[in-house]
Structure formats: structure tokens, C-alpha cells
N, C-alpha and C positions, 0 to 999 in steps of 0.2 A: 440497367446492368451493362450497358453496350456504351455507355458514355465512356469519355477517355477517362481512363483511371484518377481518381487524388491519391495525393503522397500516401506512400507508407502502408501500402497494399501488399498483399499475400505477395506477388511477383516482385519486391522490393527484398522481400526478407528470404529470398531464394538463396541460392550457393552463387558467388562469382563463379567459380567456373559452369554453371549450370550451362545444358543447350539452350538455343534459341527457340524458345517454343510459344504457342500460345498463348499469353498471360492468361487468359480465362479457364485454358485447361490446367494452370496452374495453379489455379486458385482453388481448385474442388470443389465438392457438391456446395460446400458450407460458405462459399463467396463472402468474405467479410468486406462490407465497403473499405472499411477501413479498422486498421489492427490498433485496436488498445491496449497500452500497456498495464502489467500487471499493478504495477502501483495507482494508476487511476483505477481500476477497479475494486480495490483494495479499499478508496478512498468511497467511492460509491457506498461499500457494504458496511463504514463507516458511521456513514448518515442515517443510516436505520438506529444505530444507537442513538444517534442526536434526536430523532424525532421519539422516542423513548422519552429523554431528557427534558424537551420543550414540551411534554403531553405533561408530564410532571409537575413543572412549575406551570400550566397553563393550569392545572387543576386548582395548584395551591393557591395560584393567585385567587380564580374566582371565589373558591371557599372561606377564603380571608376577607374579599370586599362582601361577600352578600354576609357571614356572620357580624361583618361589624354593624348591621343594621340593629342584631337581637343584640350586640356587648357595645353601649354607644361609649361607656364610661372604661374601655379597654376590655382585655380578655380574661385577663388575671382576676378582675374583680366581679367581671360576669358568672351567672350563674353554671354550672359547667353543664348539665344540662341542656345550656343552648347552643354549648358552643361543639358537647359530643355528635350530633350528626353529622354536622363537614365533615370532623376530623378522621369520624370511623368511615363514612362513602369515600373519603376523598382516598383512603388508600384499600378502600376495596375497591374502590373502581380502576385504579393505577395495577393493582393484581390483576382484574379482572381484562384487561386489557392485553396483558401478556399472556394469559390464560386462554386466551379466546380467539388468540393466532392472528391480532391484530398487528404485527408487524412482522408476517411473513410475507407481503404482498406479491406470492406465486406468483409465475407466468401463466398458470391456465386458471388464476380468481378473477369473479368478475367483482366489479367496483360494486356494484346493487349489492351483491352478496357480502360485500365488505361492511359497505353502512347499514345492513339489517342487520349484521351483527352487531355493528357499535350501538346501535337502536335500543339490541336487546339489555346491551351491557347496563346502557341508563337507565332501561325499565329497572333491573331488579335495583338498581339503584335509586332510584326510587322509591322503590317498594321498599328497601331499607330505613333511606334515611328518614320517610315520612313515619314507619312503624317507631324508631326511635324516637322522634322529635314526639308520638303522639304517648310514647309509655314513660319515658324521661321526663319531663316538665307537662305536657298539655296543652300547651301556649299555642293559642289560635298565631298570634309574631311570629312563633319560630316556626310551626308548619308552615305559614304563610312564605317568609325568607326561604326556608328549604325546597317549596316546590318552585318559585322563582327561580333560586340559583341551579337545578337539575335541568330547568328550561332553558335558561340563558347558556347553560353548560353544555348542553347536546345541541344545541341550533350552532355555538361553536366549532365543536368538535366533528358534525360534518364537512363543516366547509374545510377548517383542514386537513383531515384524510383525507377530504377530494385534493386538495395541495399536495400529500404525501403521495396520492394514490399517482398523479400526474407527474409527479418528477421522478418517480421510480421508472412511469413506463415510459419517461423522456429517457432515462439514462440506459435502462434496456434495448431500447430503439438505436440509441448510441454505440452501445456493445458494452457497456461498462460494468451491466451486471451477468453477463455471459461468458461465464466461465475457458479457455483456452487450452485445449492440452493439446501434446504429441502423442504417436505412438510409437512405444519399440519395437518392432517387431511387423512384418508382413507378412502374417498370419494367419488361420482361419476364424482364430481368436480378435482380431482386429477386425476383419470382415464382419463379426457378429454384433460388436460394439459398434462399430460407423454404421450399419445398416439401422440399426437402434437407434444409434442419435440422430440419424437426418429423421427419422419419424418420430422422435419427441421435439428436437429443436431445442434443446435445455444447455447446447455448449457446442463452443467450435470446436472441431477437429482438424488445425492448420497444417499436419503433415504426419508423414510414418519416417522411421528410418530404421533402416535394417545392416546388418555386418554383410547379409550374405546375399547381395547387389545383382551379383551376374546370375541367379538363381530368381530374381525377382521380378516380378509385373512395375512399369513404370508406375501404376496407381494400383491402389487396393478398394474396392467400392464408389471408385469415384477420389477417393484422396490421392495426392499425390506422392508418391514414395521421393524425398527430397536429400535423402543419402546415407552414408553410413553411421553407426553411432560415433565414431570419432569428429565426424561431420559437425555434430551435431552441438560440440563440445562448444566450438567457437563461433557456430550459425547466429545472424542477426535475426534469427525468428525466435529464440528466448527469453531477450524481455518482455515480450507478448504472452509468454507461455505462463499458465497458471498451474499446471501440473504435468509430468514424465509419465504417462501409464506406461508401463511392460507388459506387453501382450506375447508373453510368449508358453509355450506348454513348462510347465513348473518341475515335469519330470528331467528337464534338461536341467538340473541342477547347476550342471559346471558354466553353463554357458550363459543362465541367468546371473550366476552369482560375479561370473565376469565383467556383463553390462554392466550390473547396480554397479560392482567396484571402478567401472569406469565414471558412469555419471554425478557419483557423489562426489566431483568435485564440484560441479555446477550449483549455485543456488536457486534452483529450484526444485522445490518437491516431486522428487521420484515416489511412487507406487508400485506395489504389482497387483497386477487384477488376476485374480485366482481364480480355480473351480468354474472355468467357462465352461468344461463338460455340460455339468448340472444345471445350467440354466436350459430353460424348457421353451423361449422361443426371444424373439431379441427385445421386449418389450422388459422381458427378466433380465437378460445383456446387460442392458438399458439401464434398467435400474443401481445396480450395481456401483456407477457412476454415479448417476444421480443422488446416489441416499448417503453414497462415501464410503461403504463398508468396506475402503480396501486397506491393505496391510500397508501400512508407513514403512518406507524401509530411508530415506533420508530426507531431509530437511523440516524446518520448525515453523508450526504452526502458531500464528503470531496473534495471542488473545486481542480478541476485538475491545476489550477495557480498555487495555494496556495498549493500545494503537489507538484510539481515540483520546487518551489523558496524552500521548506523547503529540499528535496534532495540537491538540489544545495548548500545550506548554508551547512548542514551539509558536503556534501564533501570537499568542496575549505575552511573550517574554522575548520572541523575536520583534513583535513589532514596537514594543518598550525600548528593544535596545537600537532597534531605526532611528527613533525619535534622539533616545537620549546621545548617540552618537554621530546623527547627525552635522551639528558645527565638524567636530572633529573629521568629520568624511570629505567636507566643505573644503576645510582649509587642506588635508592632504591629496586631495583632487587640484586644488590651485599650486600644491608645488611640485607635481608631476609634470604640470605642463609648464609652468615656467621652466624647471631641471633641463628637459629634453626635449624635443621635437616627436610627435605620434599621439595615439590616443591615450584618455585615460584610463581605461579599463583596456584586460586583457582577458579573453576569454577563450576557453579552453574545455575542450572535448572530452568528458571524464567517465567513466562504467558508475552508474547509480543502482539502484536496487534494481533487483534481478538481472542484471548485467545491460539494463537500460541505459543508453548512450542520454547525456544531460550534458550543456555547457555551463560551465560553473565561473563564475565573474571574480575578478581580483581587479586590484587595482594595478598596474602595469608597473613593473621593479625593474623590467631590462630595458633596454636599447631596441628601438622598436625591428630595425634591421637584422639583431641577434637574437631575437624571439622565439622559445622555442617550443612549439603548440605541443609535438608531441612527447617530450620530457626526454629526448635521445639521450641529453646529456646532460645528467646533474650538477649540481649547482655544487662548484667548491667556493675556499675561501679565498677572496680576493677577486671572486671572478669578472673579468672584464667584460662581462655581459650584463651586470646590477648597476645600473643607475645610483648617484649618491644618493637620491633621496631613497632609492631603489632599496639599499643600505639596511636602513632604518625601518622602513617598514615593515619588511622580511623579518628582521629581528624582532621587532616589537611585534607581528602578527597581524599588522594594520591593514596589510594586506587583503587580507581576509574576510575584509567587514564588508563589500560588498556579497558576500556568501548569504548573508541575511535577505536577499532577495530572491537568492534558490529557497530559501529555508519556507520564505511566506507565500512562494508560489505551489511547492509542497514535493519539490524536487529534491531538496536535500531538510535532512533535521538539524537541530542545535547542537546534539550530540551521537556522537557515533561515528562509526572507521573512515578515518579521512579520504576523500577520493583521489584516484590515484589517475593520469593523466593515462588514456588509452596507450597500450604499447611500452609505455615508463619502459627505461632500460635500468638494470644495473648491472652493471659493467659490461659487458659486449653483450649479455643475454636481458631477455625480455622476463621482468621482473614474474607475471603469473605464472613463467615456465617453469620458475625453481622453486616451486611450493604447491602441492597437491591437492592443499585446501586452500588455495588462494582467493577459488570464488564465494569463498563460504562469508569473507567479507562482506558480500553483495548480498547477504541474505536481508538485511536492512539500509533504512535509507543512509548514507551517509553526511557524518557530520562536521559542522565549523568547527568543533573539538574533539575529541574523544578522548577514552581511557589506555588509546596509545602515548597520546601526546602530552598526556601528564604525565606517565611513566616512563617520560625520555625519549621516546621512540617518535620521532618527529622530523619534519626535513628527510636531505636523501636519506635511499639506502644501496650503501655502496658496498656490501655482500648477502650472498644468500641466507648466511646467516642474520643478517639484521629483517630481510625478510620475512624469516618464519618466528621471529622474534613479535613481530608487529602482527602477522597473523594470526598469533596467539593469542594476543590482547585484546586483538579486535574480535577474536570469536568468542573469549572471557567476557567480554563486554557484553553480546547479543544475546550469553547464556544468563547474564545478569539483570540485564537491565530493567529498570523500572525509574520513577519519577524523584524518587528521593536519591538512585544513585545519580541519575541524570544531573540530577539538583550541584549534586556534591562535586561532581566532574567542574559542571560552571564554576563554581566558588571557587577551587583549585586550579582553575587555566589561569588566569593570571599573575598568580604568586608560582605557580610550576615553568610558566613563558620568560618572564620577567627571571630568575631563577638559574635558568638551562644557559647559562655562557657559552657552554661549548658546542652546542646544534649549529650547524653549518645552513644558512637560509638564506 
């Protein structure tokens, strides 16, 4: 812990104007090597469905090779008798699996205790499918296949839960499944909670911030108090952050209902933890946290279905459109550089999910001298800053097709609120200023298209009014979305791009 810091540490994501102080008393009890954002975490708790998935067809597979021993002439024509045991173990054991808390892999289970329970799971399977096979047909064959495939199934099935069990506790070790919050409030309520989590260890506690500053201890338990809740609004320690607790006494009515109304512009989940009275010592505190019981008061909890079918789309349909657009990427990368002098790619500094800084790749449209990283000044028509071939691909969106490499490293999706260039102006003001729910686009990842830019709302936006236009859309979107709207979005971006004359790009 005394080594020189790596990037992106607690002391990284402090306040610029902070004092000069000790990184390490900076960093509080909870010293994260290094800060994960919430979207790799996100992706982490992801994989626990995927190994769901892969235990599935691992089943189905082996139930299909050992049956075809007792059905040599097909299934259909086989006796059904032979082929009813796989078919009824294989999805009681696939229950029996999620039954049996086989993909919770806690921070305080031991691995031993994991694989006697999966032990247990193929005993009674076992015991089923050989009762079956022996009151169903009698067939010394198919008992014979049946106790094979249970053996060959469970000698399996430990080796990879030990794989599952190993990469869960590599990614916990990582910080990836270790939850992140702030608090609000420098409280005694906060004092109760941080004393609780450093003696469970089940989540960071990366800072506190309070309104009422000159009233306050520089730390509360060892954390560090890192500023006011307005601080808090545009601090670089919230794409780190997994959740806003409010710790503050609930009798204060006015003054809670103040913060929540401050922080719901921010995309992420605010809470309040209530009824800290009533907990009876901090292991109860504690819990509290841990179990989730607390009152949602903003932002969307994003089904782990529906975040793993949107992974999925994007990879197996972003990496199709790699492929197939490829030539085309080929030859509009060779007339960039013939056009002008500079590189062919421009990259550019953009707020991703939960207001996580991501560089987003295009292919380069301007003058590389006139460049302008942080979008001060919109693009009009005729601007003498677009390159001819510059031109063309703006218009046509060609631009854009290097985004497919955010998309497959899992920074940006296929679909969803365009990103917007840190700082974007329109017109002498900075675009998040004039819209209250600005950040609420960041509640997802954003996309190479979305359900703004088929509805027109694409390129600048040069009034505040076209701002809360696009905001709207975009939060229409995240309130919608699923796989078949996703679907429909793609079909319609290039007949809605091709379409749109008048978008200035």
C-alpha cells in the first residue's frame, strides 16, 4: 500500500481545488488500489447470468450425446422411455442449480462448500434419473447410459465451478464485484454505516459529502468528507460510484427533500437509508446495505436480462457490422489521407455511462489544425473547418463507423443517447447547463444510433430548446428499451440518415 500510487486512484478523483494533503489519508479506511468503474462492474455481475447459460447447454449437450447411445436410429423413433430420464434430470438439475444458491458465489462461501453442494445436487439426480430409467422401460442400456452420463456430468461440472468459483474471486480481488457508494451527509448515521462496512468488507465507501462544510470533521470514521453536495454534482469520483446513500436524519424533511431534488440530476442511483435509530448495533447498520432494503428515491435499476441480451446484440451484430464494413472503412480511411495532411482517426473525450469519461473514435472530417476536441463550437453549414471528403462522411454518418470499436470493447452500445463531446457548447453556454435532467442520458451506455437520431434530433444543437428536445428522447429511449426496439432503431437509421437533408453535420 506504500508503493507509488497507479492511475485512477481515490486521490485522482478528488476535487481540483482540494488541499494538498496526504494521498493515503485521502484515500480512507477502504484504500481501493485502484477505482472501478461502474460499468465494468455492471459487466462483472453480468457473467454470473452467462455461466447460468453455459451450465445449460453444458447440460443439454451431454444429455443429447450419452441418450444417443439408448436412441441409435434418432430420438423421435426411440422408445420415449429411454429418452425420459435426461430429459426430466436435465431440467431438474438446471432448477436445481439455481435452487441451491449455486450462483451466488458470496464473499464469505468457501469453494468446499460450493462443490458439496453441487455433489449434492447430482446425488439426487441420480437418484432420480436412475428411479426413472428403472420404472420407465427396465433396460439394463439405459440404466447403464444414465449412470455414465451423471458421472461424466458431475466430474464436469466441478471442474467448472472451480473455473466460475476462480474468476469471480479474480474479479472481486479486482474490485469489480465490490460495490462503490458515497454518502450524504456527515452524520452519526454515516458513522454507523462506515463503521459496519469496514467490519464486513462487502463495499467501498469512496467519500461523504455534506452542505454544511464549516460545521464538519475533515473525515467521518476514517472517510474522507470530499465536499459539498453541489460538489458532488460534477466530481470525477461518480463514474466510480454504484450508488448516492443519504444519511441524513429523515425528520429533516425539508432538507432531505432538498438534496434528493438536487442529486436527481446525476445518473446514479440515489437512496435513503432510513430508521438508523432502530438498528441495534452496526453489524444491523450493516446490513441494511448489504441486503438493499432501502427506499429508491431516483434512478433505474437495469434488469440483468435485459443488460446481458443488450451485450450480446451488440457483440455478435457489432462484430458482423466490423466485418461487413470493413472494405468500406478501408477505402474511406485511404481518402482521408490522400484529402489532407494528419491522422485518420479523431478521438475525442466523451461522458459514457454514469458520467464515465470514454474516448470515442471517428474518423477525422476536419483540418487537423482546426480540430476541435472539445465541441466549443458547432458545426454549421459550409464550415471551413470539414475537410471535402470531411463533407461526405458527416452526411452520410461514415464517420461514425469506427464507434464499432467502442461498441466491442463495451464502452459504448449499438444503440442508445448519442455521446456528447465533454463541455459541448451551445451557443456561449455549456450544453448540461441548460437542462436539469441532462445526466439522465448517462444512465446507459451510449450509442452509434439512437432513438434521437431517427427522430431528427441529430448533429448540433444550437438552442436550449433543441437540448431538452434530445433529452427527452433519450430518456424515452432508456424508459423503452429492449431488443426488438433496439432492433427497429437499426433498420430505421439508414433510411431516417440518408432521409434527414437538412441536419447540419
Amino acid at each position: 500500500m506504500n508503493a507509488v500510487l497507479p492511475r485512477h486512484t481515490l486521490e485522482d478523483a478528488t476535487r481540483v481545488d482540494s488541499p494538498v494533503i496526504d494521498p493515503r489519508d485521502r484515500r480512507g479506511p477502504f484504500r481501493p488500489e485502484k477505482l472501478v468503474s461502474a460499468r465494468e462492474r455492471r459487466s462483472g455481475d453480468m457473467f454470473v447470468s452467462l455461466f447460468r447459460s453455459i451450465d445449460f447447454l453444458a447440460l443439454v449437450a451431454f444429455a443429447v450425446v450419452c441418450a444417443r447411445s439408448v436412441a441409435p436410429h434418432g430420438f423421435f423413433t426411440a422408445p420415449f422411455g429411454n429418452i425420459l430420464p435426461f430429459m426430466a434430470t436435465t431440467l431438474v438439475l438446471y432448477w436445481a442449480f439455481y435452487a441451491a444458491g449455486l450462483y451466488r458465489f458470496g464473499r464469505n462461501g468457501r469453494v468446499w462448500k460450493h462443490l458439496v453442494k453441487l455433489a449434492c445436487v447430482f446425488a439426487g439426480g441420480y437418484v432420480m434419473a436412475d428411479f426413472i430409467a428403472d420404472f420407465s422401460i427396465n433396460d439394463y442400456a439405459v440404466t447403464a447410459a444414465v449412470r455414465f452420463w451423471i458421472g461424466a456430468t458431475v466430474v464436469y461440472f466441478m471442474l467448472q465451478h472451480l473455473l466460475w468459483w476462480s474468476l469471480v474471486d479474480r474479479w472481486r480481488r479486482q474490485g469489480k464485484l465490490i460495490p462503490s457508494i458515497v454518502i450524504v451527509g456527515a452524520t452519526k448515521y454515516a458513522e454507523k454505516l462506515i463503521e459496519a462496512a469496514i467490519a464486513e468488507r462487502h463495499v467501498n465507501i469512496l467519500g461523504i459529502f455534506d452542505d454544511r462544510l464549516s460545521r464538519n470533521p475533515e473525515a467521518v470514521a476514517g472517510v474522507p468528507v470530499l465536499g459539498d453536495v453541489q460538489s458532488l454534482l460534477g466530481h470525477k469520483i461518480t463514474p466510480y460510484v454504484d450508488q448516492i446513500v443519504v444519511a441524513l436524519d429523515t425528520s429533516a424533511k425539508a432538507r432531505v427533500k432538498t438534496i434528493i431534488e438536487k442529486l436527481r440530476s446525476l445518473p446514479n442511483e440515489v437512496s435513503l437509508f432510513v430508521d438508523m435509530e432502530n438498528s441495534q448495533s452496526a453489524k444491523a447498520a450493516w446490513s441494511r446495505v448489504a441486503d438493499m432494503p432501502l427506499a429508491r428515491v431516483s434512478g433505474i435499476s437495469e434488469d440483468d436480462r435485459k443488460a446481458m441480451l443488450k451485450r450480446a446484440e451488440d457483440l455478435i451484430i457489432g462484430t458482423l457490422a466490423l466485418i461487413i464494413f470493413s472494405p468500406l472503412m478501408l477505402v474511406t480511411a485511404l481518402l482521408i489521407k490522400l484529402d489532407s495532411p494528419g491522422p485518420i482517426f479523431f478521438r475525442q473525450c466523451r461522458h459514457g455511462f454514469n458520467n464515465e469519461t470514454i474516448r470515442v473514435w471517428k474518423f477525422r472530417s476536419m483540418y487537423t489544425h482546426m480540430s476541435d476536441a472539445t465541441a466549443a463550437q458547432q458545426v454549421t453549414k459550409g464550415d471551413p473547418r470539414v475537410t471535402r471528403i470531411g463533407r461526405f462522411i458527416r452526411k452520410t454518418s461514415l464517420d461514425e463507423l469506427p464507434q464499432l470499436f467502442n461498441v466491442i470493447k463495451g464502452e459504448m452500445s449499438l444503440v442508445g443517447p448519442r455521446p456528447h463531446a465533454i463541455g459541448m457548447k451551445t451557443g456561449p453556454s455549456e450544453s448540461a447547463r441548460l437542462v436539469a435532467e441532462y445526466a439522465w442520458r448517462h444512465r446507459m451506455k451510449p450509442g452509434v444510433t439512437g432513438w434521437a437520431a431517427i427522430k431528427g434530433s441529430r448533429g448540433p444543437l444550437d438552442s436550449a430548446e433543441d437540448v431538452r428536445r434530445r433529452i427527452a428522447l433519450d430518456v424515452e429511449y432508456i424508459e423503452r428499451h429492449d431488443i426488438w426496439f433496439d432492433l427497429y432503431i437499426m433498420a430505421m437509421t439508414v433510411p431516417c440518415l440518408l432521409g434527414d437533408a437538412k441536419a447540419v453535420r
